[in-house]
TORDORO-511014 format. One record per residue: residue number from 1; residue in one letter; x, y, z of N, C-alpha, C in turn. Coordinates in Angstrom, 1 decimal, m for minus. Layout:
BEGIN
R  num  residuo    n_px    n_py    n_pz   ca_px   ca_py   ca_pz    c_px    c_py    c_pz
R  NUM        A       X       Y       Z       X       Y       Z       X       Y       Z
...
***
This chain:
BEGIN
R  num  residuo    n_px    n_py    n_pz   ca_px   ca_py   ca_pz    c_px    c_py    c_pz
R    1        X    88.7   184.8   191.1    88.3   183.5   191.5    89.6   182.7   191.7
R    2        X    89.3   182.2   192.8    90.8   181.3   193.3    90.0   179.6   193.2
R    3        X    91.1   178.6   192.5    90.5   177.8   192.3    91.8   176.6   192.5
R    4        X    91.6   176.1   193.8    93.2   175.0   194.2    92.6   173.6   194.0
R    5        X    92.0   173.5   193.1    91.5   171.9   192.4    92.2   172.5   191.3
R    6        X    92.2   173.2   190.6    92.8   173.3   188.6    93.8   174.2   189.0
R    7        X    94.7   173.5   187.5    95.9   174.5   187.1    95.4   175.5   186.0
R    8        X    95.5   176.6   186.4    94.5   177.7   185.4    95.3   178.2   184.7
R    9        X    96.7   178.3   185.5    98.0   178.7   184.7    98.1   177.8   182.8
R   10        X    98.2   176.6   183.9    98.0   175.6   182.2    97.0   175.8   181.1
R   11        X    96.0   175.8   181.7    94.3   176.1   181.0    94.5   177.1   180.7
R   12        X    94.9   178.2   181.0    95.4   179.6   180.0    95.9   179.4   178.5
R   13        X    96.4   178.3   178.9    97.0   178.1   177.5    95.9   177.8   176.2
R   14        X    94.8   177.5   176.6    94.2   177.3   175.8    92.8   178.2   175.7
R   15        X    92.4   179.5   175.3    91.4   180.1   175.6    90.2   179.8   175.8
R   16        X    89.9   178.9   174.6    88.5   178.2   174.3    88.1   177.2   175.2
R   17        X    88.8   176.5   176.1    88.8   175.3   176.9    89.0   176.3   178.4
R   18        X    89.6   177.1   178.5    90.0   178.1   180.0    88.0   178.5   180.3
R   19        X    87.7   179.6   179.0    86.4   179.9   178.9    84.8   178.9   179.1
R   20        X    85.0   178.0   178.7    84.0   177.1   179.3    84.1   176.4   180.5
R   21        X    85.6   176.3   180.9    85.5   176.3   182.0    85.4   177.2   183.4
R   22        X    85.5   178.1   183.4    85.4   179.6   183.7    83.8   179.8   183.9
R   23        X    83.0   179.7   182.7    81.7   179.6   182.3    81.1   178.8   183.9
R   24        X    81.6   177.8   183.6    80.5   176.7   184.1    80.9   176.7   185.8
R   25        X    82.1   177.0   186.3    82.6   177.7   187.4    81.6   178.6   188.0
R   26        X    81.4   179.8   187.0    80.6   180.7   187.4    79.4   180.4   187.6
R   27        X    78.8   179.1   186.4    77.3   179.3   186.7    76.7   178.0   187.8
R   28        X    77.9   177.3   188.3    77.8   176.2   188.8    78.3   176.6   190.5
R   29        X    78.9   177.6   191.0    79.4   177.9   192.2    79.0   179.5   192.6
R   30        X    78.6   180.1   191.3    78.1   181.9   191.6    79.0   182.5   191.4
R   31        X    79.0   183.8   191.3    79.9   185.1   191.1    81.1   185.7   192.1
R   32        X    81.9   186.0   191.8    82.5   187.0   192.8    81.8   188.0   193.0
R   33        X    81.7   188.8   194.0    81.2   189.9   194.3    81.8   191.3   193.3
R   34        X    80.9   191.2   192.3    81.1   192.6   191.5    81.4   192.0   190.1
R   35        X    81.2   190.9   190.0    81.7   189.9   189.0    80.2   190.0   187.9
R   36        X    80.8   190.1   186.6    79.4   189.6   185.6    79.9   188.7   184.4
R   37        X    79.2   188.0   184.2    79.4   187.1   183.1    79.1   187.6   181.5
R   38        X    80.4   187.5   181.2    80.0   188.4   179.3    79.0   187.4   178.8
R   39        X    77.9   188.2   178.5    77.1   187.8   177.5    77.1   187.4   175.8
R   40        X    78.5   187.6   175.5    78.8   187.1   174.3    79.7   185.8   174.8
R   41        X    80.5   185.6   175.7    80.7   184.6   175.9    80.2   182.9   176.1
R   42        X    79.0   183.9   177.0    77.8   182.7   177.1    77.1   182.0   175.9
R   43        X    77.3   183.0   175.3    76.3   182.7   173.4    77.4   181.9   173.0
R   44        X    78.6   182.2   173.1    79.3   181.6   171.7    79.6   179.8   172.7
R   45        X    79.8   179.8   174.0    79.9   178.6   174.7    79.0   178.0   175.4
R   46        X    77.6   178.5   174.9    76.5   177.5   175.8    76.6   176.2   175.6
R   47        X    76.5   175.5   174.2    76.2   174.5   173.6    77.5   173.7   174.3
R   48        X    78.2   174.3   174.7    79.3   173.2   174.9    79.9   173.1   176.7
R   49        X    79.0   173.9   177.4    79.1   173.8   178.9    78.1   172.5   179.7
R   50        X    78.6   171.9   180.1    77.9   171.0   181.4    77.7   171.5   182.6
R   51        X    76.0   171.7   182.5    75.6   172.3   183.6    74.2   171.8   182.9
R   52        X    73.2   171.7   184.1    72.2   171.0   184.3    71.1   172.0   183.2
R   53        X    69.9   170.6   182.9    68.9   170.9   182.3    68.0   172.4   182.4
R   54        X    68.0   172.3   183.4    67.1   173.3   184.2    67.7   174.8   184.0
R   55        X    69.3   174.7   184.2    70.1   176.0   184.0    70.5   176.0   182.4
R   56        X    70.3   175.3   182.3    70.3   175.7   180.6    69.1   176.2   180.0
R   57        X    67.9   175.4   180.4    66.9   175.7   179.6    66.4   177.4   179.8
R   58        X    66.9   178.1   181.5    66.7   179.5   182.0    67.8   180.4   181.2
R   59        X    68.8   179.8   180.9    69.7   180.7   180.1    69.3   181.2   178.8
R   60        X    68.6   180.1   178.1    68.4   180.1   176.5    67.3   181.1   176.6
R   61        X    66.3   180.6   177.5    64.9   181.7   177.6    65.5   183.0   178.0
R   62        X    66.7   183.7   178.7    67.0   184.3   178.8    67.6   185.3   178.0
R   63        X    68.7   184.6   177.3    69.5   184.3   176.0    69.1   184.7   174.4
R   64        X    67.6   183.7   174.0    67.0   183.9   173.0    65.6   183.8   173.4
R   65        X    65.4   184.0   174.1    63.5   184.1   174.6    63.0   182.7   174.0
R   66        X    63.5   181.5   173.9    63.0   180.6   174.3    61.8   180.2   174.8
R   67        X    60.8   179.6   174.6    59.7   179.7   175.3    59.6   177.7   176.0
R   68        X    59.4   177.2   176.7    59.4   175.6   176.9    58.3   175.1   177.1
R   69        X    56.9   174.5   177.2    55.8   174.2   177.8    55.9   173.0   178.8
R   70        X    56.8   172.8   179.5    56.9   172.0   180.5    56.6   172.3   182.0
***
């Protein structure tokens, strides 16, 4: 992923902060082709990614079988 808005070089420096943002990259603009998103990643940084209601609530059902009645 090539990204000329951020310095990722700098954000490297910090894993925890590189990773949600990374996260939300991916789930906000889509994949590279051949690209998958670790599923432990997702778990440990849902709670703390900004990304819409709707994509969150399909993750968690996905995630932890969440069920919603909306």
């Amino acid at each position: 992923m090539h990204n000329w808005s951020t310095d990722t070089a700098r954000l490297k420096e910090n894993p925890a902060q590189y990773a949600v943002w990374r996260l939300e990259q991916q789930l906000n603009f889509g994949l590279a082709e051949g690209e998958k998103i670790e599923r432990k990643l997702l778990e440990k940084y849902l709670p703390e990614l900004h990304i819409d209601a709707d994509t969150r609530n399909f993750l968690e059902f996905i995630l932890y079988d969440k069920k919603y009645l909306n």
